[in-house]
C-alpha positions, 0 to 999 in steps of 0.5 A: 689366130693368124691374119685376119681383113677388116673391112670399114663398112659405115663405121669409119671410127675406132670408138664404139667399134665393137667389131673392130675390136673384136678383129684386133683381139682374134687376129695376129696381123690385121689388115684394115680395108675401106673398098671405095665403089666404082663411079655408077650411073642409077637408072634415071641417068644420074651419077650415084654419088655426087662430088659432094658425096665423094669428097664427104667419104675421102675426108673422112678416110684420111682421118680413118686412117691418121688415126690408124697410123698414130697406133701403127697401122693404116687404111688400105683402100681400094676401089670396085667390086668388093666381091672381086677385089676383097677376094684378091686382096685376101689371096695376096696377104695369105687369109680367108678371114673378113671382119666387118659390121652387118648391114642388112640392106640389099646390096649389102646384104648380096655383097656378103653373100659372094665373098662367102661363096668364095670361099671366104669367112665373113665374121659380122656384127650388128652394131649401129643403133642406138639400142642393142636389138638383144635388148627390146625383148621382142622378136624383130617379126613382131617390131611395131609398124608405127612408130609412136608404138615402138617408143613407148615400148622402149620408154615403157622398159627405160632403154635408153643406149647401149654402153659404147666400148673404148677404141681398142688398145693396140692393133695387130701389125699390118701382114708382110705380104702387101702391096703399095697403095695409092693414096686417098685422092685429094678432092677440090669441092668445099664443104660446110663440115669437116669429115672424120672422127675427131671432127665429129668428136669435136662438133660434139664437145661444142655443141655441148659446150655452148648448150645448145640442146637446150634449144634443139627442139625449138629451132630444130626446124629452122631451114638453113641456121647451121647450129639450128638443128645438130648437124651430127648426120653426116659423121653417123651416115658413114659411121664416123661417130656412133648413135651409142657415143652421141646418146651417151654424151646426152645423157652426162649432158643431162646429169651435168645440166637436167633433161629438157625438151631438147635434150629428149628431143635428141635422143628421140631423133636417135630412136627414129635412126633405130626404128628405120633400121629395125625396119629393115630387118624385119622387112629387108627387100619389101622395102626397095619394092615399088609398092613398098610396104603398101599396096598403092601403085607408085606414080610414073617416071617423067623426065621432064618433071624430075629435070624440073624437080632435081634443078630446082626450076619448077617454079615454085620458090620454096621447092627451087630454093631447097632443090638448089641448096641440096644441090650446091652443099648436098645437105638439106634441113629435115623439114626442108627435106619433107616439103620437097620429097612431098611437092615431088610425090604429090604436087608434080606426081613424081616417083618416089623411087627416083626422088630417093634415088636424087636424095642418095646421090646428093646428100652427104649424110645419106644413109640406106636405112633413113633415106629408104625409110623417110621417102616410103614414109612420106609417099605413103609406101611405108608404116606412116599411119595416115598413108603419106604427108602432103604438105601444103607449100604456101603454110610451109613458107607461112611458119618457117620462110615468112621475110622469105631469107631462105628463098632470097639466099638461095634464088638470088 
């Protein structure tokens, strides 16, 4: 079997990690790996990633690995290219082999392909939806374009998750030949939430604990109560929990309690998760595309509009308030998300790409497949039905900011 490399995509867990199990079971010495890419301007002139983001990731790579390390091994990260530096990395420790999960986006995608032609072995495996694609009885070229049609086709077969697989029993020993590494930096910036798998874990037993999906649906909406929505994304975004171990939890909740509203609700933003990124197998780089799925022409780049848009000065409280906060904490309601993504496609003729862009840089639960696919879906470039959501600011503070405490908290 020899000496194998896993390399820790999103999937920064060792439950429900199918793939990683498969490494430590084929592999006589296993080195795990998590490549930290290099600080990037995107074109717009923003930094790709934001402090929040950054100390998000290393929180949850130290608990990767004193997880690691409680079964004996460790997590040797390793910043840049990953075509370049996974290919040293494997000439250092004497294999060819690369186990990782697939992730179809495109810059992803292009990465495998340059290790591959390499020379190297890459070994992956699909495994961060909810529902195993095996088990849609339906080629992925023939995936619903709306959403609703998609559902009641997994309703209609009662698909409800794939059964998730224990952490492995043990792990191979780490190879002979191997390099000092420096540690995971120790970031300043404070969050609201804790990164790493055993976080996770735990946010999860309590928000069961408490039964709060009883109530999901109902305050889901709610724009800054902490326990008003479920606040599992940010560990899903970088694969600290799987979208298998959440569903499943629901589902013993609902044997322990009954299914509600809330409890459907939950498993019905898990499929949305699903849908985004069956989208994108099925349509790969259209979805980077200016245009999209559609064939609108997008509005222009201006400079001035997105400085006000991204500072959270245009004037308009709700906006200001949602753009500040998203800014201070990198995280954002989902309804708050909407109402600013559509007041920067429709009222100040923003580019969907650049707000997209914004989104990636700030949010600590960015993820490719859900930020690509809300934004398309709101700006009318992607398989909404009604070709785009603008959403009126003055209802918006009507339903969800009426004594106006968001504003107050986050203007004053």
């Amino acid at each position: 079997m020899g000496c194998s490399i896993y390399w820790f995509r999103a999937d920064l867990r060792l439950l429900d990690n199918p793939q990683f199990v498969n490494a430590c079971q084929h592999s006589d010495s296993l080195l795990p790996v998590f490549v930290l890419p290099p600080q990037e301007q995107t074109p717009w002139g923003f930094q790709r990633a934001s402090k929040q983001r950054s100390l998000w990731l290393h929180q949850n790579l130290r608990d990767l690995r004193n997880s690691l390390e409680e079964k004996g091994s460790t997590l040797f990260v390793v910043e840049g290219d990953p075509k370049n530096v996974l290919p040293a990395l494997c000439a250092q420790v004497g294999t060819d082999v690369i186990y990782c999960e697939a992730i179809v986006a495109p810059e992803e995608q292009s990465d495998i392909l340059e290790l591959q032609k390499a020379g190297l072995i890459i070994n992956t495996q699909w495994q961060s939806t909810m529902l195993d694609p095996q088990t849609l009885d339906m080629e992925i070229s023939d995936l619903p374009d709306v959403f609703t049609n998609f559902r009641q086709w997994v309703e209609k077969r009662r698909l409800r998750y794939a059964k998730p697989v224990a952490r492995p029993q043990s792990i191979p020993p780490l190879p002979s030949k191997l390099a000092k590494q420096d540690p995971i930096s120790e970031l300043t910036t404070s969050l609201f939430v804790n990164g790493g798998e055993s976080k996770a874990l735990t946010h999860l037993e309590q928000y069961c604990e408490r039964r709060l999906p009883d109530t999901y649906k109902e305050t889901r909406n709610a724009l800054s109560q902490f326990n008003a929505s479920s606040k599992f994304s940010p560990w899903l975004a970088v694969g600290s929990i799987s979208a298998r171990t959440l569903a499943k939890r629901i589902h013993q909740y609902e044997e322990q309690y009954g299914a509600n509203d809330g409890t459907y609700w939950l498993w019905f933003e898990l499929l949305w998760r699903d849908y985004f990124r069956f989208l994108m197998l099925k349509y790969g780089k259209r979805l980077f595309s200016p245009k999209g799925l559609s064939q609108r022409t997008p509005n222009t780049f201006d400079s001035e509009r997105f400085t006000r848009w991204s500072t959270g000065t245009t004037g308009v409280d709700l906006i200001d308030a949602g753009m500040r906060e998203l800014t201070t904490t990198g995280f954002l309601s989902n309804r708050m998300r909407q109402i600013v993504a559509s007041h920067w496609v429709y009222a100040m003729n923003g580019n969907w790409q650049v707000g997209a862009a914004w989104f990636e840089s700030c949010l600590i639960d960015y993820d490719v497949y859900s930020n690509q696919g809300n934004w398309l879906y709101v700006a009318g470039h992607g398989t909404d039905p009604r070709g785009g959501r603008a959403f009126n600011v003055a209802k918006q503070i009507a339903q969800y900011d009426a004594d106006g405490s968001y504003r107050k908290r986050w203007l004053d």
